[in-house]
C-alpha positions in Angstrom: 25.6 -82.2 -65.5 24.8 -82.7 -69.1 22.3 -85.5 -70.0 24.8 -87.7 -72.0 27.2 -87.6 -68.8 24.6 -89.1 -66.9 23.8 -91.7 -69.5 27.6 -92.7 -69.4 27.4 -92.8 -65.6 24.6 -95.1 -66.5 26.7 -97.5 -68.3 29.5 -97.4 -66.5 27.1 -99.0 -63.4 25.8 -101.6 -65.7 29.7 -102.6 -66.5 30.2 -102.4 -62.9 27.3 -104.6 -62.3 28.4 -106.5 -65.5 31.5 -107.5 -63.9 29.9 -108.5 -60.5 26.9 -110.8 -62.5 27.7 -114.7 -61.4 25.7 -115.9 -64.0 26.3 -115.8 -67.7 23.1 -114.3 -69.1 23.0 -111.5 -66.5 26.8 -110.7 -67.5 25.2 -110.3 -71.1 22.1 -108.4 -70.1 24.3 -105.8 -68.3 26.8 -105.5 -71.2 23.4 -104.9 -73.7 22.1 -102.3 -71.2 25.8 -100.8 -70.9 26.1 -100.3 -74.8 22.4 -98.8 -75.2 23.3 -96.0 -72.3 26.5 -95.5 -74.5 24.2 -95.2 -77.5 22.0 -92.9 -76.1 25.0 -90.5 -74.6 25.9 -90.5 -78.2 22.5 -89.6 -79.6 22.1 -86.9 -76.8 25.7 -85.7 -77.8 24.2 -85.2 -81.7 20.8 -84.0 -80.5 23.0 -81.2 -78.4 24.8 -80.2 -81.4 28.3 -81.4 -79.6 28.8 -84.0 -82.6 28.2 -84.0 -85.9 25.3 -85.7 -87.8 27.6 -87.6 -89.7 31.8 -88.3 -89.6 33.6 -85.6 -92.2 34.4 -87.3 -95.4 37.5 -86.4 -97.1 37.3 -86.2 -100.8 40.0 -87.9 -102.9 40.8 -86.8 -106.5 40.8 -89.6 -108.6 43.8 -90.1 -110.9 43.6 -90.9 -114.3 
């Protein structure tokens, strides 16, 4: 199993646990902790070379 799979495993449990959270601030917490596993699946998706660095640009001609 890759690395970013299991940091999307990661955040999938904090949703889980997001969803089961009675109390406000713990719904939040788990949805901050959710999106920084997503963040760091990404990362480890560019570090792997799966992703590029940046999103291709397409170049439009300018008309005169």
């Amino acid at each position: 199993m890759k690395q970013s799979e299991i940091f999307r495993d990661n955040a999938d449990n904090c949703l889980q646990l997001a969803e089961k959270a009675e109390a406000q601030p713990a719904h939040n917490r788990f949805l901050r902790m959710a999106n920084a596993w997503t963040a760091l699946a990404d990362e480890q998706d560019w570090l792997d070379g799966e992703v590029p660095p940046v999103p291709a640009r397409v170049l439009q001609k300018q008309v005169a």
